[in-house]
N, C-alpha and C positions, 0 to 999 in steps of 0.2 A: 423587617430590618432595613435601615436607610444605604442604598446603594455605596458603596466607599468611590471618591472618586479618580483614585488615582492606587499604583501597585510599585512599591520597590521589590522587586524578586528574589534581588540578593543583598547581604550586607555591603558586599564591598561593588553594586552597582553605583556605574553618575549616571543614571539615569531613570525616570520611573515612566511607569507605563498610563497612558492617561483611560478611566475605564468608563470613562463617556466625555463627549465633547466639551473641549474645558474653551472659556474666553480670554482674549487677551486681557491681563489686568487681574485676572484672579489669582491668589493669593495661597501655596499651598506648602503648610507645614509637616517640613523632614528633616529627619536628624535634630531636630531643635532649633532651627533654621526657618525663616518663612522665606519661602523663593516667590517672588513674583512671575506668570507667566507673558512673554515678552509676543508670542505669536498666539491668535485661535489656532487651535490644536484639536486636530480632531480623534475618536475612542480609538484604540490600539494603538495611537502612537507614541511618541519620547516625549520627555522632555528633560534637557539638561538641569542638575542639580548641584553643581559645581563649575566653575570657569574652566573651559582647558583652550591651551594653546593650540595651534596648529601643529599638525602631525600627532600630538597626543590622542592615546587609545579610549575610547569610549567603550565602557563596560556595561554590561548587561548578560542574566546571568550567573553570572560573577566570572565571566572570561570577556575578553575583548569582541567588540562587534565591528572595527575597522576604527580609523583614526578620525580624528578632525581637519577639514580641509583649509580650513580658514581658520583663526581665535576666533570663542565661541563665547558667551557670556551664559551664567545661570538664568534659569528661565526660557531659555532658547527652542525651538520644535528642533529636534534633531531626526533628518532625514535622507534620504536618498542625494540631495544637493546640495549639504554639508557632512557625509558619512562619504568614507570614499574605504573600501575593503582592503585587509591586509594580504589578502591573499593570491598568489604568482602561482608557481610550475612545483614541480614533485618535491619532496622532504624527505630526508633521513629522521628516524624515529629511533628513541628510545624506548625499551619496554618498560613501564615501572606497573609492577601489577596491586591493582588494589582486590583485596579478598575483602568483597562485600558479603556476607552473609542474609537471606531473605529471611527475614521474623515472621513466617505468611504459615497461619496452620491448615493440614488437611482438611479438606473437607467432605469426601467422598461423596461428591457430586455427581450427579449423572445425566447424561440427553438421551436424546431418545433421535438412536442412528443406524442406519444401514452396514450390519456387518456382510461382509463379501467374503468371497468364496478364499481369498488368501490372508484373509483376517485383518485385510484395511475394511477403515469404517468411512462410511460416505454419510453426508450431513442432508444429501439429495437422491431422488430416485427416478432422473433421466433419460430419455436416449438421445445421443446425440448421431450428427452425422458429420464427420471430420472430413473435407477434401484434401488431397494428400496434394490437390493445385489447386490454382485460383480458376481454373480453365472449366474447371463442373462446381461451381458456386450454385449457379443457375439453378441445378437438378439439384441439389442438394436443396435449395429450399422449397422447389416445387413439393418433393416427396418431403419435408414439413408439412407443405399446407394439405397434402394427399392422408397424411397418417394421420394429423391433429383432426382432419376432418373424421375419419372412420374411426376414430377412437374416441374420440370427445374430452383426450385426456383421461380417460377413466383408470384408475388406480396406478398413476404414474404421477410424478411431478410437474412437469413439461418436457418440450419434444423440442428440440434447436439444432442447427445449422452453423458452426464455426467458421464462416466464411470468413476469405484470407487474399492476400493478391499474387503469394509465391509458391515456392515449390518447383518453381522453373525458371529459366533466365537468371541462376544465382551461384552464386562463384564462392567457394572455400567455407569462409565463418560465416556467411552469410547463411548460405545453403543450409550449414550444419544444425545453425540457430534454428531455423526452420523445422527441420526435421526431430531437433531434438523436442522443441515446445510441441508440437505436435503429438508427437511420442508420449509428452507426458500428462496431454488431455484428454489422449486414446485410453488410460491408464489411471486415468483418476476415477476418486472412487462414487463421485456425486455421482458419475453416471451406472446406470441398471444396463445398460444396453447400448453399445457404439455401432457405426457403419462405415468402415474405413471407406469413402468413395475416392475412387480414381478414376483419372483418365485413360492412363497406359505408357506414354511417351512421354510424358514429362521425366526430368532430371531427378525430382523424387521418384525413382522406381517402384511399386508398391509392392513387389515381393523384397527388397531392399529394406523399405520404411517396415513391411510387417516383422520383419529378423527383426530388427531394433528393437523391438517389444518385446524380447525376449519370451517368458514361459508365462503368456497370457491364457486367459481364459478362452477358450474357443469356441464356446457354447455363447457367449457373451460379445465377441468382437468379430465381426464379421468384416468383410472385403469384400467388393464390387468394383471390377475394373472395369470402363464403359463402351472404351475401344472392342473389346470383346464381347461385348453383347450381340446376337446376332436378335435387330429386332427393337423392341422397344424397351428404352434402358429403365425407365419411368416404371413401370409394370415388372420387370425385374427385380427392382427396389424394394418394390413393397414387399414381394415374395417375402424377402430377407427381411426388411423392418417388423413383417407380422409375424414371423418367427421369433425376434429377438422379442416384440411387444408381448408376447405370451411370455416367456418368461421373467422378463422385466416386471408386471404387473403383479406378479407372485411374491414381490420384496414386500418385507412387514417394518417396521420400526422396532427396535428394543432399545432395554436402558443399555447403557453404554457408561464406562465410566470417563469424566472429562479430561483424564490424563491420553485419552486418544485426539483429542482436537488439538488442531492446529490452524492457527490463524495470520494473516500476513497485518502489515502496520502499514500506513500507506496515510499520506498527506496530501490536498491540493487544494488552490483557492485559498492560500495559507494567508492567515492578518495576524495584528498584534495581539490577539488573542490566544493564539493556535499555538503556543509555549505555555499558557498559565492556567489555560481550562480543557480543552479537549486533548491535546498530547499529554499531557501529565494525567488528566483519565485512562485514558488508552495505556499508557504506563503501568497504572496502576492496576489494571486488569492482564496486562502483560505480566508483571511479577506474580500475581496472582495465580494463574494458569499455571505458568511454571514453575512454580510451587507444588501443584497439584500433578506435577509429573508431563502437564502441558507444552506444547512448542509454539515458539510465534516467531516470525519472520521482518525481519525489517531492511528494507532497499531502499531507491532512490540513493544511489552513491554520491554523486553531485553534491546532494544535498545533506553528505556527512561533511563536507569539506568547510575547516574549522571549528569541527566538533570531534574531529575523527580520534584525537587521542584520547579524548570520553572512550570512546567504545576500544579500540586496540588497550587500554589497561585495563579493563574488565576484562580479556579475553583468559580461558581459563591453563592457558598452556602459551609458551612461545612459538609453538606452530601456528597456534591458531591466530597469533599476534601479528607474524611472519606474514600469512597467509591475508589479513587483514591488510596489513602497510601493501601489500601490493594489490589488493582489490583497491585502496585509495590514488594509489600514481601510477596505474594502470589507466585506471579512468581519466587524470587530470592528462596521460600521455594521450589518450583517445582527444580530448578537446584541443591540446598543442599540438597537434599532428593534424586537425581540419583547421592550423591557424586560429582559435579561438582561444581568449582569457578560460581561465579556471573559476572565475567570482564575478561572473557576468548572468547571475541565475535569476533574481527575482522576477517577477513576470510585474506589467504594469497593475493587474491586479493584489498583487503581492504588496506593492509599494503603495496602493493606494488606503491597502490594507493594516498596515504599519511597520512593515517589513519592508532594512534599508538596503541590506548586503545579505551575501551567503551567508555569512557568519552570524548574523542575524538568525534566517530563517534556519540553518542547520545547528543552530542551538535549541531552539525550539522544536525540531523536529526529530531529534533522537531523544526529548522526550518521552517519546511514544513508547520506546522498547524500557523505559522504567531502569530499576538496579540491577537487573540480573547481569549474573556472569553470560559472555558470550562463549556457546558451547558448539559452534558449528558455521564455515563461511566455503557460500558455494557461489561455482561461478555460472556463470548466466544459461538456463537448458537446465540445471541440474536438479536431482529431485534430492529432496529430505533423506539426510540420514538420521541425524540426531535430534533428539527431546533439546529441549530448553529453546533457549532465545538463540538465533540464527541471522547471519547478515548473508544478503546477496546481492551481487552483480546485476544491475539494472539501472537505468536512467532516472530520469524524476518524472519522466512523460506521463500523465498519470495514467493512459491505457493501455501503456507497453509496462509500467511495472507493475500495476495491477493483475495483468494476465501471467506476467513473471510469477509474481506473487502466488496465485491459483494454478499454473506448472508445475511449480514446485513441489506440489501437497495441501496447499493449503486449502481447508475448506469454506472460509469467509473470510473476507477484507473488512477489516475494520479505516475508512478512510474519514479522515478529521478535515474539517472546513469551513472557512472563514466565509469565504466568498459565495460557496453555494456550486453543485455541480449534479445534474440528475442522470452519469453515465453510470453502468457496472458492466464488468468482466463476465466470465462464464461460470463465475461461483456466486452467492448473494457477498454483495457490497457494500454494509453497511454504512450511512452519514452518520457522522456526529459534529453537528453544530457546534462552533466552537463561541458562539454570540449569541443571544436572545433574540435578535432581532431577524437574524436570518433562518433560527426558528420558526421563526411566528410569520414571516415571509414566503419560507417556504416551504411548508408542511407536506407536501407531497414529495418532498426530496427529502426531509430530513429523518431519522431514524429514532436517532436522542439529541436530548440537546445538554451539550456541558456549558452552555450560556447560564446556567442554574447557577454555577459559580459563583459567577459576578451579581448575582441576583437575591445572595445573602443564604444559601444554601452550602453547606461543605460537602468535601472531598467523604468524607467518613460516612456522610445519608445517603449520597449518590451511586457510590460502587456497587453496593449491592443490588440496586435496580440495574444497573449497568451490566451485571455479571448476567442477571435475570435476565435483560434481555439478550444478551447474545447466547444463551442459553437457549434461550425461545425461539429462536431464529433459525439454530444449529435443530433443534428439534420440530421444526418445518413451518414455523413463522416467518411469512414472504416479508423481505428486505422491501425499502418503498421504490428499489430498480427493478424487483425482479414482479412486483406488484404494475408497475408503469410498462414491462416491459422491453427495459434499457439496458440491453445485454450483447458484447460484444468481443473481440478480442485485436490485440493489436502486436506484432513481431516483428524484434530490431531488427534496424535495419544498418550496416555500415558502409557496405563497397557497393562496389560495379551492378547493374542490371544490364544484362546483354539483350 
């Protein structure tokens, strides 16, 4: 099937998306209309299909993507240098709730996952070693390299070190932030086996940090404080890790039904692709899931701004609508408050990608979470209550919400990408290509590719390879980060370091 080369998204966009590099002079028939293009244009970007004046809204979508800067004639590359965003400081909201209903049938699907001793299921069979400071990072990966060597790995997943730079010198939310994500990767369930390590005097106190854990496994999460070692802390270590490694090793896989996963949504390296192929996938598997009684997670705040009353009228209750409007001008209060605009997001990769404004890329990007009603909004530290689709408190950064993402419960990041990125979190991070070319560029980073799209392939062949493989994944098929190696974690950060 011959490529199409160009995408109107919605009826009532002016603008269409170009879906390979178009030349000036070419000639492309819309609406009944043939528009000439007036600029080379290169794949992901706009192009105008109507004259608008200045200050008039450019739509794409079918909602506004910021105004015209200048009068714009049809044909025109509309860009980051004639798009100027509508977007300023906090809003009052109205709730108008839409009751979308999901047409999605069960499927009683299953992986094959690590049930735990308080009936969370883990998609991994780990041990980690947590410093409760940045102060014993050092020893924390020595005794890595100490266990992975006498073990060989044998009948565990992998062995890591969550190294961090805080835990000390940090004041009020800072602090708490810290202690909480902490808390809740001492508690996740990919891990078989933890090692709370500490130093002793740091501001995270470790009998403090271990209370916070509430009614943990004890058989499973161990503590080592290092000030109090008399002797060699190293050889102490292992004591404990070969203890935890015998029973760690002992974890089996079974079926599992998929109404226990839970997955987080996560965007970066976004183009003008990352709206029409891989976030409308991710979507689609988002609705999917939660259907099946499944939860999935979607952050980056920032990057709901201009889209956000998308999501606050799906919300399934006025609390949660409530609760919503202020995770939005909470955040835009957080950027007015370091003196920074609220619509100053796109990154120069973004822009060169085909993405003009926020409003741009956060149209595109709560594509990701699909139609579900939103049934749960937490704020940043906080762990999973509820099934379905869930919003959280997190930046756009993409290794501080990613790790949010994975704090929270969640067992894989599904992250969409224009531009290409070979990091992950401490859960597997799956890519999904949102281009062919960055596919085929970068195979050692990429997962799937929703580049299939644009390549004469639909939405209805793909899903179900898609579901398959995050299926396979959650059933101990290495992601190409945790295959590379590229696992890491990152915690906001807002005030003072003393």
């Amino acid at each position: 099937m011959e490529q199409a080369a160009f995408l109107k998204i919605n009826p009532a966009d002016s603008v269409v998306v170009c879906l390979r590099a178009m030349a000036k002079g070419e000639v492309i028939d819309i609406d009944g209309k043939q528009v000439e293009l007036l600029q080379d244009t290169p794949a992901g970007h706009k192009v105008l299909i109507n004259d608008a004046a200045e200050g008039q809204d450019i739509i794409k979508y079918g909602y506004p993507i910021g105004h015209a800067r200048q009068d714009l004639k049809a044909g025109e590359w509309v860009n980051e240098n004639n798009l100027k965003t509508n977007l300023s400081g906090t809003l009052e909201y109205e709730y108008k709730p839409v009751d979308e209903k999901l047409k999605i049938a069960k499927e009683n699907r299953t992986f094959k996952g690590y049930v735990r001793k308080n009936g969370d299921v883990g998609v991994r069979n780990e041990i980690w070693i947590v410093p409760t400071v940045g102060c014993v990072n050092g020893i924390a990966e020595e005794l890595v390299k100490r266990l992975t060597a006498e073990t060989g790995l044998k009948d565990i997943d992998a062995i890591h070190a969550w190294h961090h730079n805080y835990g000390c010198s940090q004041l009020s939310e800072d602090h708490e932030n810290t202690r909480k994500v902490l808390r809740d990767i001492v508690l996740h369930p990919n891990a078989g086996a933890v090692l709370v390590l500490s130093l002793g005097c740091e501001n995270n106190q470790p009998e403090d940090f271990m209370a916070m854990l509430g009614d943990y496994d004890k058989e499973r999460i161990k503590l080592l404080v290092t000030q109090r070692v008399e002797g060699d802390e190293l050889e102490e270590g292992m004591k404990v890790l070969r203890e935890l490694y015998a029973i760690a090793r002992e974890d089996k896989r079974e079926d599992v039904p998929v109404s226990k996963l839970r997955v987080g949504l996560k965007c970066g390296g976004s183009d003008g692709f990352s709206g029409i192929t891989a976030n409308p996938l991710v979507g689609e598997f988002s609705d999917w899931l939660v259907a099946q009684g499944g939860t999935s997670v979607l952050t980056e705040v920032p990057e709901m701004f201009g889209a956000e009353t998308i999501l606050m009228n799906r919300c399934e209750t006025p609390e949660l609508f409530n609760q919503t409007v202020s995770l939005i001008n909470n955040f835009k209060n957080y950027f007015l408050s370091h003196g920074e605009p609220v619509g100053e997001n796109p990154s120069p990769g973004n822009k060169a990608g085909g993405i003009s404004t926020l409003e741009d890329k956060a149209l595109g990007c709560t594509q990701k979470c699909g139609r579900a009603p939103v049934s749960g909004v937490m704020e940043y530290g906080d762990r999973l209550q509820n099934h379905g689709l869930n919003l959280l408190s997190a930046p756009g950064n993409d290794l501080v919400a990613s790790t949010a993402l994975a704090s929270c419960g969640c067992h894989i990041v599904l992250f969409t990408t224009g531009r290409g990125t070979p990091f992950g979190t401490f859960v597997p991070t799956m890519k999904i290509a949102t281009n062919p070319t960055l596919a085929k560029n970068k195979p050692n980073w990429v997962d799937f590719s929703a580049g299939q799209l644009v390549e004469g392939r639909t939405m209805q062949e793909i899903v179900p390879e898609f579901i398959d493989k995050v299926l396979a994944v959650a059933s101990g098929e290495k992601a190409r980060n945790e295959m590379n190696g590229y696992r890491e974690i990152s915690i906001f950060k807002n005030g003072v370091t003393l």
